[in-house]
N, CA, C and O atoms as a printed pandas DataFrame, in Angstrom:
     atom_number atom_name residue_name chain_id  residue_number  x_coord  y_coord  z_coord
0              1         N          UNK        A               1  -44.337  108.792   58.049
1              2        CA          UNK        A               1  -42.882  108.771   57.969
2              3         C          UNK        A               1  -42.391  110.154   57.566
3              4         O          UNK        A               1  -42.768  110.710   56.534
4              5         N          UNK        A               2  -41.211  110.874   58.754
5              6        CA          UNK        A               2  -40.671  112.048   57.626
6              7         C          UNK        A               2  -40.346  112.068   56.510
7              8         O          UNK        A               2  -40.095  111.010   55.933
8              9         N          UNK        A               3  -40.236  113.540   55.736
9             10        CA          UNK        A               3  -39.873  113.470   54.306
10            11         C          UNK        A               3  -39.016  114.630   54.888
11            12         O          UNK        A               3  -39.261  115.348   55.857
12            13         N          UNK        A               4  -37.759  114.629   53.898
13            14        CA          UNK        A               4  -36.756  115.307   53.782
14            15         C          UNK        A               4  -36.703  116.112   52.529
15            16         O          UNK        A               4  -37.158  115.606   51.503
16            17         N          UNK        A               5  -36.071  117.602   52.497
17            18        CA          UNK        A               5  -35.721  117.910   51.699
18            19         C          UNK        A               5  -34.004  118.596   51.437
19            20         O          UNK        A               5  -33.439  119.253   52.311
20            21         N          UNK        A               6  -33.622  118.403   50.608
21            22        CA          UNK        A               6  -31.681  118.276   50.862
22            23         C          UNK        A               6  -31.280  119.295   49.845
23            24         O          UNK        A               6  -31.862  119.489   48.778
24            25         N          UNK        A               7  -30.461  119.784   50.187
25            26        CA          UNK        A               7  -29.392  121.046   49.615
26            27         C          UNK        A               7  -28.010  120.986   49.422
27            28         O          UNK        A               7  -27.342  120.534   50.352
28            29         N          UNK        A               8  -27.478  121.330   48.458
29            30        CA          UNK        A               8  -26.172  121.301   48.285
30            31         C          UNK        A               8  -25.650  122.526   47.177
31            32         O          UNK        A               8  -25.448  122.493   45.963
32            33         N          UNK        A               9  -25.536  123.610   48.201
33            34        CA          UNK        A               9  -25.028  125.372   47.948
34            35         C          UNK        A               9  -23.409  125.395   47.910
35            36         O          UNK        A               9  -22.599  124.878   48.680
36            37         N          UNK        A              10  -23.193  126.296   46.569
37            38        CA          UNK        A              10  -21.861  126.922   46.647
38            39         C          UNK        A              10  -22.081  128.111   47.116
39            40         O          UNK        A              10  -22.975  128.896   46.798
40            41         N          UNK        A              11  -21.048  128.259   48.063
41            42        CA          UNK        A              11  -21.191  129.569   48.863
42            43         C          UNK        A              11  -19.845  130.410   48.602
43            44         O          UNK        A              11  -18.818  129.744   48.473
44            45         N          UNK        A              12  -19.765  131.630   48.525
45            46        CA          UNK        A              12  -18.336  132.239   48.770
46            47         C          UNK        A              12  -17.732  132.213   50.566
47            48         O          UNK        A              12  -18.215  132.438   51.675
48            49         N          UNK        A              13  -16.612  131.858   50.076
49            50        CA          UNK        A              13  -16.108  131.731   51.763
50            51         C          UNK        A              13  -16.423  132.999   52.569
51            52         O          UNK        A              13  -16.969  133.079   53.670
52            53         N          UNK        A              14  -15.990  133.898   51.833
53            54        CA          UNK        A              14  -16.173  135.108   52.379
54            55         C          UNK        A              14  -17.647  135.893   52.642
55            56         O          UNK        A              14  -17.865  137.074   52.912
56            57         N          UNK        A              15  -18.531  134.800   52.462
57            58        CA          UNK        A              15  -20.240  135.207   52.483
58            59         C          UNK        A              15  -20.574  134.311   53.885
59            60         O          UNK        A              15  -21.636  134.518   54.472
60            61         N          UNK        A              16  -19.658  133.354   54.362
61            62        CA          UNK        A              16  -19.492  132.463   55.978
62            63         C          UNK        A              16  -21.285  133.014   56.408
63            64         O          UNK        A              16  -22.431  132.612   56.210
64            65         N          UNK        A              17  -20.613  134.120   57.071
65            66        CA          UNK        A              17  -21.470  134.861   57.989
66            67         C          UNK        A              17  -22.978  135.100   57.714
67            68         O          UNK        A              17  -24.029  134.898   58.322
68            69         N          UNK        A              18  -22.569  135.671   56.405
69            70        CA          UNK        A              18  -23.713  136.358   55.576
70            71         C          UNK        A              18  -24.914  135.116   55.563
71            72         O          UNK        A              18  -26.020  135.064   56.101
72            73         N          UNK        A              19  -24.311  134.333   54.860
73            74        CA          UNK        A              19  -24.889  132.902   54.519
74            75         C          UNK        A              19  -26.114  132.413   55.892
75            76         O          UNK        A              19  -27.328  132.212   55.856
76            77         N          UNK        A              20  -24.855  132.348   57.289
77            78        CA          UNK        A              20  -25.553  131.700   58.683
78            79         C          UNK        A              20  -26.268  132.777   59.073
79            80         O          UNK        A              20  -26.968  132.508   60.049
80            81         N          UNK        A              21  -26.382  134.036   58.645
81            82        CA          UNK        A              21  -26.976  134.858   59.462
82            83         C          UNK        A              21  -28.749  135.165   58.555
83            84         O          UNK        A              21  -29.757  135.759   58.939
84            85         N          UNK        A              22  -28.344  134.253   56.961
85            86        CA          UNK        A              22  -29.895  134.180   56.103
86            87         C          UNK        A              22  -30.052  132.696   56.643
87            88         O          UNK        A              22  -31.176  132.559   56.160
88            89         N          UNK        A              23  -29.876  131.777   57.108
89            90        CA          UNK        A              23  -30.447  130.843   57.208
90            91         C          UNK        A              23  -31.046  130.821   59.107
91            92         O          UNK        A              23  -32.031  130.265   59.593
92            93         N          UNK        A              24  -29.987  131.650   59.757
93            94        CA          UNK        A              24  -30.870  131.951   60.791
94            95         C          UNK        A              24  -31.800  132.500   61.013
95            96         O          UNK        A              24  -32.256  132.398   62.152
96            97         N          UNK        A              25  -32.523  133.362   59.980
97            98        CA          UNK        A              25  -33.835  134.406   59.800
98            99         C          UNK        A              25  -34.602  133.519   59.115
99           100         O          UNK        A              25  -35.822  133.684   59.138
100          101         N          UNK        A              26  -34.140  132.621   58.516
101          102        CA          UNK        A              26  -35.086  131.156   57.420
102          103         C          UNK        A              26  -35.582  130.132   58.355
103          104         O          UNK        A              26  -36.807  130.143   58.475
104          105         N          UNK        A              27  -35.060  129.402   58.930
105          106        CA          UNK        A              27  -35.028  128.360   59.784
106          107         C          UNK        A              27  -36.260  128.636   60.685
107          108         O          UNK        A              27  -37.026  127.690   60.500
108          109         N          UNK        A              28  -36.803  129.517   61.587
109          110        CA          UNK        A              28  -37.725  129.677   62.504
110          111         C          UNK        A              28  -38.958  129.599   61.290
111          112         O          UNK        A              28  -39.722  128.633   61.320
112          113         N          UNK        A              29  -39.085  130.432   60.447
113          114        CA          UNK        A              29  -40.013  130.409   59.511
114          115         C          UNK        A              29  -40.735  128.899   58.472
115          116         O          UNK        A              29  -41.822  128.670   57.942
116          117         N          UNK        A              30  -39.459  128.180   58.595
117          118        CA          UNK        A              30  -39.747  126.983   57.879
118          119         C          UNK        A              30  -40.325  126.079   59.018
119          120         O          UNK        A              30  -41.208  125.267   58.740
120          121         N          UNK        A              31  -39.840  126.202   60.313
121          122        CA          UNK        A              31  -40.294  125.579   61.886
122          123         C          UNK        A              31  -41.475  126.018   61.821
123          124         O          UNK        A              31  -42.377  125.229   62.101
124          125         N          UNK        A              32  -41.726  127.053   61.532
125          126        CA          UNK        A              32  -43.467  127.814   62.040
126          127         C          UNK        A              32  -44.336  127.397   60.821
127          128         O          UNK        A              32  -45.555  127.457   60.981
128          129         N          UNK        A              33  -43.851  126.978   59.615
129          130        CA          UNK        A              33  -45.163  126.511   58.599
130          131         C          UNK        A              33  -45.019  124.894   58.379
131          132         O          UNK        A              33  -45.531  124.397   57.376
132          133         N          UNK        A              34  -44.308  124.068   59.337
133          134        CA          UNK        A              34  -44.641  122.844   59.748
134          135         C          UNK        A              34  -43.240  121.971   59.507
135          136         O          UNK        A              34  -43.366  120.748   59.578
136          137         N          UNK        A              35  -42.006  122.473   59.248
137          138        CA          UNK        A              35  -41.043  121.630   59.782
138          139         C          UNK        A              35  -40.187  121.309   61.110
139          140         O          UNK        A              35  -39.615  122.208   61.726
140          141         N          UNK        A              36  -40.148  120.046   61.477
141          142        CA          UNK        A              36  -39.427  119.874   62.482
142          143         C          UNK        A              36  -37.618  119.771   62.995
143          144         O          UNK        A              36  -37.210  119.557   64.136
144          145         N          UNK        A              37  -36.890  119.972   61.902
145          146        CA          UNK        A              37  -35.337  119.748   61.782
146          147         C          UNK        A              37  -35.003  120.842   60.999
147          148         O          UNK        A              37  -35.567  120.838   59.905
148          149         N          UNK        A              38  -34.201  121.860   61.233
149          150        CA          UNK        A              38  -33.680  122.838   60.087
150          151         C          UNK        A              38  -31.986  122.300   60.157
151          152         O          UNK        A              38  -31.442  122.440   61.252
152          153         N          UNK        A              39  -31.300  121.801   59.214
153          154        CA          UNK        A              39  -29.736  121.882   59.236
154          155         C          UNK        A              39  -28.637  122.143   57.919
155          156         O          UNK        A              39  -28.380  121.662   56.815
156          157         N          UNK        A              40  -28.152  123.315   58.889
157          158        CA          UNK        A              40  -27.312  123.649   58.041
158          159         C          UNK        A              40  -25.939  122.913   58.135
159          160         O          UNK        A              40  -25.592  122.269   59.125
160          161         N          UNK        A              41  -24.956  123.126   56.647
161          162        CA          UNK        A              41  -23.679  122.113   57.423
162          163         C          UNK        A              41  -22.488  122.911   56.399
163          164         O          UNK        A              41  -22.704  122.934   55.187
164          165         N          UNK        A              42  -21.512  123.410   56.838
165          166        CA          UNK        A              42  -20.291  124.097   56.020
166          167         C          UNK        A              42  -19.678  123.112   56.124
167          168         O          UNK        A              42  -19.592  122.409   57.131
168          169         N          UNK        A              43  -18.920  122.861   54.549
169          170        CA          UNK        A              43  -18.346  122.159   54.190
170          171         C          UNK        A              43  -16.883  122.277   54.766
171          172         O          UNK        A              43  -16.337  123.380   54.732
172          173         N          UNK        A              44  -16.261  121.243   55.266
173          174        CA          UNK        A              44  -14.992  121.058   55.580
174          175         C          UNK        A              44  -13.782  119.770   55.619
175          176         O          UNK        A              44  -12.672  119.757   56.153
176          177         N          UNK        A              45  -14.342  118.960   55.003
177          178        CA          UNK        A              45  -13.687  117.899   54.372
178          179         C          UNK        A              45  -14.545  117.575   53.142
179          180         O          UNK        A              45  -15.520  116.824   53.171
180          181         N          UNK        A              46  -14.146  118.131   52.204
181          182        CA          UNK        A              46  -15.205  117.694   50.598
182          183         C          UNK        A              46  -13.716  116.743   50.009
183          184         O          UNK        A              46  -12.639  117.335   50.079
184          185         N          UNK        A              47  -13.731  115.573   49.557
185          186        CA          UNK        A              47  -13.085  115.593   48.993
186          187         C          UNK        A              47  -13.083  115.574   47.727
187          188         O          UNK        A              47  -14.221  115.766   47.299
188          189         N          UNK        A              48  -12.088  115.384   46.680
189          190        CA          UNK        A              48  -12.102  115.529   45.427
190          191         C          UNK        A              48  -12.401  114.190   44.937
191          192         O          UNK        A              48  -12.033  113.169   45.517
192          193         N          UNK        A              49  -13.196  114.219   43.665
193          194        CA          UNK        A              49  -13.865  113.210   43.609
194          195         C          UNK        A              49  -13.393  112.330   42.157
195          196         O          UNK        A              49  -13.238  113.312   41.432
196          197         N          UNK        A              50  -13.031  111.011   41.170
197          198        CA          UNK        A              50  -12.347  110.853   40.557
198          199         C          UNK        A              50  -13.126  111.005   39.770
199          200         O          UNK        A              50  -12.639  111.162   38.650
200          201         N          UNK        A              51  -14.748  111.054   39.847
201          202        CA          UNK        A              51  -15.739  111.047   38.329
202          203         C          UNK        A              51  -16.634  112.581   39.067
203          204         O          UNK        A              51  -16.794  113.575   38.358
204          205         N          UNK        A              52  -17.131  112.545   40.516
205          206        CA          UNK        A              52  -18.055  113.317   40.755
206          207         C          UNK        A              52  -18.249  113.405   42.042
207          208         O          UNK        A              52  -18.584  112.395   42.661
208          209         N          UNK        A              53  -18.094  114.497   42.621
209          210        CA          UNK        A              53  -18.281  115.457   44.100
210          211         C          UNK        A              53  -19.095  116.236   44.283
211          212         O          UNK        A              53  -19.941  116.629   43.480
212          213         N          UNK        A              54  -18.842  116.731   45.990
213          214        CA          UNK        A              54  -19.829  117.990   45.899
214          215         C          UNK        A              54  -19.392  118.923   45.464
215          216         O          UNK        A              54  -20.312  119.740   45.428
216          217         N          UNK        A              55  -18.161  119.519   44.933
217          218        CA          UNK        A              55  -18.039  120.582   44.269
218          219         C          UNK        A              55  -17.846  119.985   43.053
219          220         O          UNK        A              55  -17.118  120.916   42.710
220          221         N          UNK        A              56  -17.841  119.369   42.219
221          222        CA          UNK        A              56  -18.687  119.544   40.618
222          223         C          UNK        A              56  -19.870  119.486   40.534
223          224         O          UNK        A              56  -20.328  119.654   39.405
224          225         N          UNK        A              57  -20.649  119.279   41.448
225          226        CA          UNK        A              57  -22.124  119.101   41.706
226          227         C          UNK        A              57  -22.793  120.075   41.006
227          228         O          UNK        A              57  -23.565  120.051   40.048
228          229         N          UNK        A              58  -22.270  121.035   41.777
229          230        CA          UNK        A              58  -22.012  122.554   41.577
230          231         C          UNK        A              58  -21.826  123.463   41.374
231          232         O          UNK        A              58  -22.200  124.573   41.751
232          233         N          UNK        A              59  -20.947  122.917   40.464
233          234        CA          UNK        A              59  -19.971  123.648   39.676
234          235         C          UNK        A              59  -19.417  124.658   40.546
235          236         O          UNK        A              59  -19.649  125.848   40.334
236          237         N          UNK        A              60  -18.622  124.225   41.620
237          238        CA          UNK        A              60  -18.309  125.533   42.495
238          239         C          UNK        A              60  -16.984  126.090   41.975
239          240         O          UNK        A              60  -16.224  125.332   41.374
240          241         N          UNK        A              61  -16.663  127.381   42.173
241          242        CA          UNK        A              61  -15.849  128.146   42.112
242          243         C          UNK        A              61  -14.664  128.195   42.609
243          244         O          UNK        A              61  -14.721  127.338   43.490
244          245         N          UNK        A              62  -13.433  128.712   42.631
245          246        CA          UNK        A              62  -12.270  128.893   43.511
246          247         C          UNK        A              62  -13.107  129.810   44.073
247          248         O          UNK        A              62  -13.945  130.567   43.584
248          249         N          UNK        A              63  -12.558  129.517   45.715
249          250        CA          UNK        A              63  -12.825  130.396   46.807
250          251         C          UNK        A              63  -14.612  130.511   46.759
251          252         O          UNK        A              63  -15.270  131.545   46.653
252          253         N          UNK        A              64  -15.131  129.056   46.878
253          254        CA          UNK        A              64  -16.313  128.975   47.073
254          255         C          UNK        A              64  -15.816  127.592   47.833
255          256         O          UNK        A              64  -14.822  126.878   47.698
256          257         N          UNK        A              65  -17.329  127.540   48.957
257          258        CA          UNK        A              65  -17.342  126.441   50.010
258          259         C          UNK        A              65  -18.389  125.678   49.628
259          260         O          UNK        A              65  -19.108  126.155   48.750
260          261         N          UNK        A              66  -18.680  124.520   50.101
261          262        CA          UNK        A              66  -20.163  124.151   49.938
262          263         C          UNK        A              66  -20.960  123.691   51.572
263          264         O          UNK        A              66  -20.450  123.345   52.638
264          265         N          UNK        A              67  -22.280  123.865   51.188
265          266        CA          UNK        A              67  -23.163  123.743   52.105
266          267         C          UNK        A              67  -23.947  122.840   51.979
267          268         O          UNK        A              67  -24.639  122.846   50.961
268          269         N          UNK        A              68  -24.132  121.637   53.068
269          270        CA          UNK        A              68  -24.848  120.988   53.064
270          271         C          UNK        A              68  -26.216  121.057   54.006
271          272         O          UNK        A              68  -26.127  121.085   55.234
272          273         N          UNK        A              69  -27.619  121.083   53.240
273          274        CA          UNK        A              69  -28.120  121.185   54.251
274          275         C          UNK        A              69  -29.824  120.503   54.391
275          276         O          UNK        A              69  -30.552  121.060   53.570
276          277         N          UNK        A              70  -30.432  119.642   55.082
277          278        CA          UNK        A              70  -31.713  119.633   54.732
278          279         C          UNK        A              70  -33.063  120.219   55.999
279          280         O          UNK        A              70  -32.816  120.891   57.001
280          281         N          UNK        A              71  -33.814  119.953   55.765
281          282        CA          UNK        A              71  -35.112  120.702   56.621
282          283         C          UNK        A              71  -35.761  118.845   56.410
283          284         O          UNK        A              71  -35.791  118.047   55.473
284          285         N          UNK        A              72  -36.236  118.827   58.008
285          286        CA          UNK        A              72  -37.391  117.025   57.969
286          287         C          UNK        A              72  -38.729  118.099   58.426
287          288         O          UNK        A              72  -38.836  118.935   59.323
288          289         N          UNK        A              73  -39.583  117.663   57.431
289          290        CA          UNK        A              73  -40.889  117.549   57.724
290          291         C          UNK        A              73  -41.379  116.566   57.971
291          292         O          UNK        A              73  -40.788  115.578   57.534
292          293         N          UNK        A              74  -42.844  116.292   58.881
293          294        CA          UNK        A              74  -43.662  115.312   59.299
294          295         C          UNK        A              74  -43.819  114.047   58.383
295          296         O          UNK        A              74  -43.452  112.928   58.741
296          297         N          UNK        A              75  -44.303  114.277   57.367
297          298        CA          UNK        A              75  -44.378  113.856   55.990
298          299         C          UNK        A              75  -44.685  114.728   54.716
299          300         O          UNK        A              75  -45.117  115.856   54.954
300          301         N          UNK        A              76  -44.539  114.405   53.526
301          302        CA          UNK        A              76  -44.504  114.768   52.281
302          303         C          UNK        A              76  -45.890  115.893   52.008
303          304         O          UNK        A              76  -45.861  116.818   51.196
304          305         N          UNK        A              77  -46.988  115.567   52.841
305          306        CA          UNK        A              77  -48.104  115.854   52.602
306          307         C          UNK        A              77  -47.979  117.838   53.503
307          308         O          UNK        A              77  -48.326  118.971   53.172
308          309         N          UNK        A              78  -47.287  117.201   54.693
309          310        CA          UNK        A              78  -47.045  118.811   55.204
310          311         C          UNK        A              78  -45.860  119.689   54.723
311          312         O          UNK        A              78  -45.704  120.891   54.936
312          313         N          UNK        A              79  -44.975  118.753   53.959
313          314        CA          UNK        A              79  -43.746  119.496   53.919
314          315         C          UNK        A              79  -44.240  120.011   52.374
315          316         O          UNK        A              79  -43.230  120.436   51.813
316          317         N          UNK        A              80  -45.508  120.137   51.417
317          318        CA          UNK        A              80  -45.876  120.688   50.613
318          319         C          UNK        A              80  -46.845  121.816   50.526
319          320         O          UNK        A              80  -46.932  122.614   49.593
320          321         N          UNK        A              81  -47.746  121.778   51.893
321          322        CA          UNK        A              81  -48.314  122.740   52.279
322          323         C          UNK        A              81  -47.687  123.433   52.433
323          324         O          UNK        A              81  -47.921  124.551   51.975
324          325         N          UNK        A              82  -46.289  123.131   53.311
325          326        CA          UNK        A              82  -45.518  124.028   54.271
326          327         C          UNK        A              82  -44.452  124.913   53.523
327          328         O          UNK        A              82  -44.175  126.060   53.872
328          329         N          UNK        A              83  -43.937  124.316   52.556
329          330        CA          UNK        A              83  -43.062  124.724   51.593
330          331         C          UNK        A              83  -44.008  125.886   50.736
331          332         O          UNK        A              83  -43.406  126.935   50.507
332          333         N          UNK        A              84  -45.228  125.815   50.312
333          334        CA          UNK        A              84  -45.836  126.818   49.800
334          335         C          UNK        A              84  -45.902  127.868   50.297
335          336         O          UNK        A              84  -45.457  128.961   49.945
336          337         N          UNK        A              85  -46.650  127.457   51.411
337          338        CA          UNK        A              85  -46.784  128.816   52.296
338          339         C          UNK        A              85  -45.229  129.826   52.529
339          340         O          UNK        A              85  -44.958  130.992   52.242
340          341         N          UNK        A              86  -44.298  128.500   53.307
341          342        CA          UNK        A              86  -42.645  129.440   53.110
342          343         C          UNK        A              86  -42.268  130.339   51.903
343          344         O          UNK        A              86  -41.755  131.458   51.903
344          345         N          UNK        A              87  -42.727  129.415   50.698
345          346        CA          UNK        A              87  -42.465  130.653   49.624
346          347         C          UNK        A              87  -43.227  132.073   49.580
347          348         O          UNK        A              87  -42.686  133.162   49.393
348          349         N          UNK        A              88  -44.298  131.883   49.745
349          350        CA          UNK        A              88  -45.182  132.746   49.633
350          351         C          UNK        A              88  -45.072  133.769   51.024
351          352         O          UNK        A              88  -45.736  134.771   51.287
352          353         N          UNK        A              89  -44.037  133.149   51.754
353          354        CA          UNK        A              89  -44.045  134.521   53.140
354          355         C          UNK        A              89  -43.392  135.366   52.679
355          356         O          UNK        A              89  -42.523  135.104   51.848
356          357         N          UNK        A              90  -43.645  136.614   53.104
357          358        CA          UNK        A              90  -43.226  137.693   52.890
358          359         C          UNK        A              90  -41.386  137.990   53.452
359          360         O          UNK        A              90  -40.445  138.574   52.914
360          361         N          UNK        A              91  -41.540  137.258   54.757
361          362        CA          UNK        A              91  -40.279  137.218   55.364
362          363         C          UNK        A              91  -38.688  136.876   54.686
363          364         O          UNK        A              91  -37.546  137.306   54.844
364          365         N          UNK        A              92  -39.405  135.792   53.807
365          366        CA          UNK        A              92  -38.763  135.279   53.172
366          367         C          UNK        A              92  -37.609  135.702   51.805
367          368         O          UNK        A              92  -36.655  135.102   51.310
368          369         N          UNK        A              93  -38.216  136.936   51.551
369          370        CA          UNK        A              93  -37.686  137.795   50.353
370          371         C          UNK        A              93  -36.609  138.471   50.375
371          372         O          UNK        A              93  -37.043  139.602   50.597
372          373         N          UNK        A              94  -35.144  138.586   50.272
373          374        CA          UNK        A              94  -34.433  139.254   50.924
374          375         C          UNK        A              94  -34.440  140.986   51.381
375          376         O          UNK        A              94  -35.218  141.642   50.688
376          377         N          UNK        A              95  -33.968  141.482   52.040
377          378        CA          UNK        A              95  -34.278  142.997   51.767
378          379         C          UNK        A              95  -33.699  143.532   50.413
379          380         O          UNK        A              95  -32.809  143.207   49.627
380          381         N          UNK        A              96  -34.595  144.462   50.525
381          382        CA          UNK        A              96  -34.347  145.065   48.992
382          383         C          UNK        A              96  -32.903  145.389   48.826
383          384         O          UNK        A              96  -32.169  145.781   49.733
384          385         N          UNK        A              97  -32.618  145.222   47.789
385          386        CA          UNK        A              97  -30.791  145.695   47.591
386          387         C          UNK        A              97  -29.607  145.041   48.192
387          388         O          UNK        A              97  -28.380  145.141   48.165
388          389         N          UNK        A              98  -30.632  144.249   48.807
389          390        CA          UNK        A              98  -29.628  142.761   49.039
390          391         C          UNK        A              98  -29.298  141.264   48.031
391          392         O          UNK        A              98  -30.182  140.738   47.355
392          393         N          UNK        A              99  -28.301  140.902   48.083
393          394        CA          UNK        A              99  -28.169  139.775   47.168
394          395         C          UNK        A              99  -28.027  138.572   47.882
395          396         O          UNK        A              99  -27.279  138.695   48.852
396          397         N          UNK        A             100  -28.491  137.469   47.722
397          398        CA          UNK        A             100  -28.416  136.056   48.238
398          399         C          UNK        A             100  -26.743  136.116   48.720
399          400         O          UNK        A             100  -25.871  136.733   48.108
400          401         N          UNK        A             101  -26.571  135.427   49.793
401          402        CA          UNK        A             101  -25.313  135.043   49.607
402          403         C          UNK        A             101  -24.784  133.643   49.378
403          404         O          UNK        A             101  -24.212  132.933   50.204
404          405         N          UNK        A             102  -25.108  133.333   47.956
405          406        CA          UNK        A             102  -24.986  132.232   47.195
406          407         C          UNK        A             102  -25.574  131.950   45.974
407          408         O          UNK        A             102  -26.536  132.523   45.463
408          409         N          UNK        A             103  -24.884  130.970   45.520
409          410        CA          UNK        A             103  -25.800  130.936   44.025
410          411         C          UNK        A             103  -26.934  130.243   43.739
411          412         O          UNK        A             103  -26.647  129.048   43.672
412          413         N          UNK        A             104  -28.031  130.428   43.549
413          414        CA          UNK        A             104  -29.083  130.089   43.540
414          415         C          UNK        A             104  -29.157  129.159   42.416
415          416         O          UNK        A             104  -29.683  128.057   42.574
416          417         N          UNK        A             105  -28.548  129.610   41.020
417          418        CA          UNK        A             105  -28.513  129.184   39.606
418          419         C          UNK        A             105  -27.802  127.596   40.336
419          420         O          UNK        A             105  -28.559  126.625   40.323
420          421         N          UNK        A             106  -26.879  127.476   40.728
421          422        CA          UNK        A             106  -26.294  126.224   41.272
422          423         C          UNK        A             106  -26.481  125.425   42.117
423          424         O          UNK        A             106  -26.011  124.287   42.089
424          425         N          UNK        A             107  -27.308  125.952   43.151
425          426        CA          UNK        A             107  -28.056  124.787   44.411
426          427         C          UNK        A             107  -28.590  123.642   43.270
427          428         O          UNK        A             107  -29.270  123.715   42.247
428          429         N          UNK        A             108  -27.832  122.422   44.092
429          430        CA          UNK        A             108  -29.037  121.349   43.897
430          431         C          UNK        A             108  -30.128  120.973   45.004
431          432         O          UNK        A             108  -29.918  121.273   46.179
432          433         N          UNK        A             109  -31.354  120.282   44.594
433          434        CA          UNK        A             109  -32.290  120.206   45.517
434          435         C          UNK        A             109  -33.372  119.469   45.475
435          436         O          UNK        A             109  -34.112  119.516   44.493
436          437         N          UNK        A             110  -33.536  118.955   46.161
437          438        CA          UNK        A             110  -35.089  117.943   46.168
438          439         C          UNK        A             110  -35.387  117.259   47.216
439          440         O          UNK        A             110  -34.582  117.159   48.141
440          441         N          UNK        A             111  -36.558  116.694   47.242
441          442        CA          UNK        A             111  -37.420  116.244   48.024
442          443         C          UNK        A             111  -36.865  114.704   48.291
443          444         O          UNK        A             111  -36.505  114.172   47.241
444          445         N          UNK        A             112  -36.740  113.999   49.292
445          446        CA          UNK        A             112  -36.904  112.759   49.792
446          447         C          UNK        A             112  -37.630  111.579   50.156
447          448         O          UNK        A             112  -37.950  112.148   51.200
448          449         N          UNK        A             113  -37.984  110.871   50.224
449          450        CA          UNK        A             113  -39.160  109.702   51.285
450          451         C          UNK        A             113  -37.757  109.344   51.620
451          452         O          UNK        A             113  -36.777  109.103   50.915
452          453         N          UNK        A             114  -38.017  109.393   53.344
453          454        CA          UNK        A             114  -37.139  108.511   53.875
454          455         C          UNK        A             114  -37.378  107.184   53.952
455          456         O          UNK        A             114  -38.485  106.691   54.167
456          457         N          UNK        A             115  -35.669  106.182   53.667
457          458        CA          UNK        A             115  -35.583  104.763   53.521
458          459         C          UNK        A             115  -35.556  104.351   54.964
459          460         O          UNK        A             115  -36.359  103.475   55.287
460          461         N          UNK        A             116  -35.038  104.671   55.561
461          462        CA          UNK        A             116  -34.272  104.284   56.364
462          463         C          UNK        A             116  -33.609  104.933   57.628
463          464         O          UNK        A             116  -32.475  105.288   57.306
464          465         N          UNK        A             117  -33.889  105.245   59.028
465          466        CA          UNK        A             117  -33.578  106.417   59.673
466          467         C          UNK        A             117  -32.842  105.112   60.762
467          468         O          UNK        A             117  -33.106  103.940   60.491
468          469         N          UNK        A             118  -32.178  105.347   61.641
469          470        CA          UNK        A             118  -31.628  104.624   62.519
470          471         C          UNK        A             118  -31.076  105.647   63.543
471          472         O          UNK        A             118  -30.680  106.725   63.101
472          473         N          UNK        A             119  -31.018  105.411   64.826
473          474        CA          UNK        A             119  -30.724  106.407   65.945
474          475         C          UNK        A             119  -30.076  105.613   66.719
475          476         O          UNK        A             119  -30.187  104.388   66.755
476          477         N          UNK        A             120  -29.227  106.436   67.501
477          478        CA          UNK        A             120  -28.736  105.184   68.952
478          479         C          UNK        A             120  -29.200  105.252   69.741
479          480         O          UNK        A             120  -28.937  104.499   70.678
């Protein structure tokens, strides 16, 4: 059964680009050490929440967006090999003198067993 792993990033609006253009250099790399789904998702209807949302999640900022996003691996067993190795690529590191475009301190994140998948 796939296993999922899920994300939920405050991003600066104004990092849009920045943001899709690190997860487009990420995505092939996480495909090549054994996942099958990379998705990213900009937030555009969040709503406000009366106890808890995705932006308190987060603690996001004025003039921060959020990102939803997960990667499906095969199962749990490859998406831990695979996740190691991703860390450990070199590719992976930003260039020097570059800064994430997002907050790292604030991503939430974890691993899944899927319940339940349904398709049409």
């Amino acid at each position: 059964m796939s296993y999922m792993d899920g994300f939920v990033i405050p991003v600066p609006k104004g990092s849009r680009q920045a943001y899709k253009d690190m997860a487009a250099t990420a995505a092939p790399i996480f495909l090549e050490h054994g996942a099958v789904r990379v998705v990213e998702c900009w937030g555009d209807d969040i709503k406000v929440g009366k106890v808890n949302d995705f932006r308190t999640c987060v603690i996001a900022e004025e003039g921060e967006e959020i990102v939803f996003s997960w990667i499906e691996w095969p199962s749990k067993e490859v998406r831990d090999a695979g996740m190691a190795r991703v860390m450990d690529d070199e590719r992976m590191k930003p260039p020097e003198g570059q800064n994430m475009p997002f907050s790292g301190q604030r991503m939430i994140y974890g691993g899944f067993s899927v319940l339940l998948d349904e398709r049409a």
